[in-house]
C-alpha positions in Angstrom: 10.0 41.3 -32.6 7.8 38.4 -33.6 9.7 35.7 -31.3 9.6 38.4 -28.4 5.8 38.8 -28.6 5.6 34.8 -29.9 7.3 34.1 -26.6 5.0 36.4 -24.0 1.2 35.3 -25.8 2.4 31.4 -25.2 3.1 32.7 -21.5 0.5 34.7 -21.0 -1.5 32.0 -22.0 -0.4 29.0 -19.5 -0.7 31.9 -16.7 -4.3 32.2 -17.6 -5.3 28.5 -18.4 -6.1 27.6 -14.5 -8.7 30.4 -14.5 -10.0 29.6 -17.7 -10.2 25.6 -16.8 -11.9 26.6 -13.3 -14.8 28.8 -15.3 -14.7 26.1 -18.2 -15.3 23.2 -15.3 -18.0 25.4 -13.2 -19.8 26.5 -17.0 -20.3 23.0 -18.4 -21.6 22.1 -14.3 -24.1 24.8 -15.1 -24.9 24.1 -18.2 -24.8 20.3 -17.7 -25.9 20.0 -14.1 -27.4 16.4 -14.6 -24.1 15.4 -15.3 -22.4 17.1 -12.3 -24.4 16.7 -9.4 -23.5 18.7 -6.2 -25.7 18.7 -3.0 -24.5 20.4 0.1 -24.3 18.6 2.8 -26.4 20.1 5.8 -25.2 20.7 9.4 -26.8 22.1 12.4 -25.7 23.4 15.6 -26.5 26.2 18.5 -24.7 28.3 20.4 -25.6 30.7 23.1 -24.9 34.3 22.7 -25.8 37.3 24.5 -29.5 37.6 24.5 -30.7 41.4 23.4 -27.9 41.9 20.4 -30.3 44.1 17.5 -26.9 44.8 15.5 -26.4 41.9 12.8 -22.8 43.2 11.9 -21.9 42.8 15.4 -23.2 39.9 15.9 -21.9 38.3 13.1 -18.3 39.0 13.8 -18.9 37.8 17.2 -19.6 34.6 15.5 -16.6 34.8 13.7 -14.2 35.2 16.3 -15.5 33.2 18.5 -16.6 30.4 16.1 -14.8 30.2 13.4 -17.1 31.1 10.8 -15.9 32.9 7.8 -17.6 35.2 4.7 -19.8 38.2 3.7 -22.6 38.8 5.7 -25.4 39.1 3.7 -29.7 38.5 3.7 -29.9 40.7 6.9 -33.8 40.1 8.3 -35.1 41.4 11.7 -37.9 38.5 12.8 -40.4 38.6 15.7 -37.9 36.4 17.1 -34.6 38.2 17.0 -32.5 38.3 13.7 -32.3 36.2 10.6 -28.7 36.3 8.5 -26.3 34.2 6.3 -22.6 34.3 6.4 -21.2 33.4 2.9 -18.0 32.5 0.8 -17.6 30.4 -1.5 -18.7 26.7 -1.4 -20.7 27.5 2.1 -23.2 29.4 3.3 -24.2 29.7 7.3 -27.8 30.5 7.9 -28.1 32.0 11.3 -31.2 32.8 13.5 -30.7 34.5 16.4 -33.2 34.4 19.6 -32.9 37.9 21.1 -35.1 36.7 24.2 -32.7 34.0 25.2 -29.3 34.3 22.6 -29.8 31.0 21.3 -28.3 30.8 18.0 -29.3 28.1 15.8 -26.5 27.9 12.3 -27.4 25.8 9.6 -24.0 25.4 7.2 -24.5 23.9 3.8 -21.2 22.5 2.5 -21.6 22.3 -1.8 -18.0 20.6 -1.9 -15.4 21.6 -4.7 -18.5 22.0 -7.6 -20.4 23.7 -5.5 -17.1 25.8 -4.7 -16.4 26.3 -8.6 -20.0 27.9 -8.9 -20.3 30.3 -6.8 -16.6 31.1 -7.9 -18.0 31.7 -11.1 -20.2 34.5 -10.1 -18.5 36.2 -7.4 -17.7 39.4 -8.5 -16.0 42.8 -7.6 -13.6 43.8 -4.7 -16.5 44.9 -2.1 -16.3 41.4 0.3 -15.7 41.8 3.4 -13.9 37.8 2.8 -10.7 38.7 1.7 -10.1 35.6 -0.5 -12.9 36.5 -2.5 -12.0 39.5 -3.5 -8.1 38.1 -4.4 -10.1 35.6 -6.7 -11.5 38.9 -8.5 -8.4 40.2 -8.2 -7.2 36.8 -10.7 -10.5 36.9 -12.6 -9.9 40.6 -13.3 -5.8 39.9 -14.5 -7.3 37.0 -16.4 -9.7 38.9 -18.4 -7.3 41.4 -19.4 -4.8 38.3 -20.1 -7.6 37.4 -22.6 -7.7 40.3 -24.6 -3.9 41.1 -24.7 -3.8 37.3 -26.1 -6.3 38.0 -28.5 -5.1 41.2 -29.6 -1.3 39.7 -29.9 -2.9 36.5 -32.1 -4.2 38.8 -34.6 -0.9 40.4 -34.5 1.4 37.2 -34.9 -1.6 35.5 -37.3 -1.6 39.0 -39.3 2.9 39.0 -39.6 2.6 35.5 -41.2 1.7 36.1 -44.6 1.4 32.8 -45.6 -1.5 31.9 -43.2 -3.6 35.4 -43.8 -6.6 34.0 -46.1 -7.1 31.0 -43.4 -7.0 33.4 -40.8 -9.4 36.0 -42.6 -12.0 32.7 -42.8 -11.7 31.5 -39.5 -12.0 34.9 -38.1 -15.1 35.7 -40.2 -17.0 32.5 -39.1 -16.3 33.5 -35.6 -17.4 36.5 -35.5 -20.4 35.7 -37.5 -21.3 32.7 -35.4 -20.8 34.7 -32.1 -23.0 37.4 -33.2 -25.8 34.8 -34.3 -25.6 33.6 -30.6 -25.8 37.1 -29.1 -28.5 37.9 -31.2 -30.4 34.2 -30.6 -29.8 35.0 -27.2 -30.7 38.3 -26.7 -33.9 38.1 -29.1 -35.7 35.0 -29.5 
């Protein structure tokens, strides 16, 4: 039993180690962002639509097929104007306002590049995006979290069977726990 279960935490473990080095990369760029410097890089351009569209969701997946632009739409505005929207996914956002008078439609995409990518990976969350590829990237996120508790359920289990390596094991499990819960609390109360 022990090289069975030895054998599928070391696998489970290399299947989870790209997630965990993509949220370990985007974290310390969060944490460290004078280190890791991303800045989008700005585009404009216009494009002429038909003038009198008051439906946002429509309008955006005009965009989309005829354009090429791809995400969630989201920040839906009506202005004097017309309508004000972004169309989002990872790594790029599209701001779009539309003229109603006249269909002009001016989109502004920001490009962050593959940091900028890795963050907004790292907070994209549940399987309600209308971009597909986000939600298979929760889809990942959500195996890899359960990954991470089958590993750390199976280490106790394979530490705990190895009799000779219990006391060490008690120790560095105690100073864990104890410095994890001094963080929570640091964190959560001041």
């Amino acid at each position: 039993m022990y090289p069975w279960l030895r054998n599928i935490h070391l696998l489970l473990a290399v299947l989870a180690l790209p997630f965990l080095l993509v949220y370990s990369i985007s974290a310390i760029q969060m944490a460290h962002s004078k280190w890791l410097r991303w800045k989008p890089k700005m585009m404009e351009s216009h494009v002429a639509m038909a003038p009198g569209n008051e439906d946002a969701r429509a309008l955006a997946r005009e965009l989309m097929d005829q354009h090429g632009l791809r995400g969630d739409l989201q920040q839906v505005s009506t202005t004097p104007a017309g309508l004000h929207f972004s169309i989002v996914r990872p790594g790029t956002v599209c701001d779009i306002e539309y003229n109603s008078a006249t269909g002009d439609t001016k989109i502004l995409t920001m490009v962050a590049g593959f940091l900028g990518m890795l963050n907004r990976l790292h907070h994209a969350a549940g399987f309600w995006h209308s971009y597909w590829l986000t939600n298979v990237w929760n889809g990942f996120v959500l195996w890899t979290s359960i990954v991470i508790i089958l590993l750390g359920v199976s280490g106790v289990w394979l530490w705990f069977a190895r009799r000779q390596d219990r006391m060490i094991g008690i120790v560095l499990l105690a100073v864990n726990l104890g410095a994890s819960l001094t963080l929570l609390y640091l964190i959560r109360f001041p």
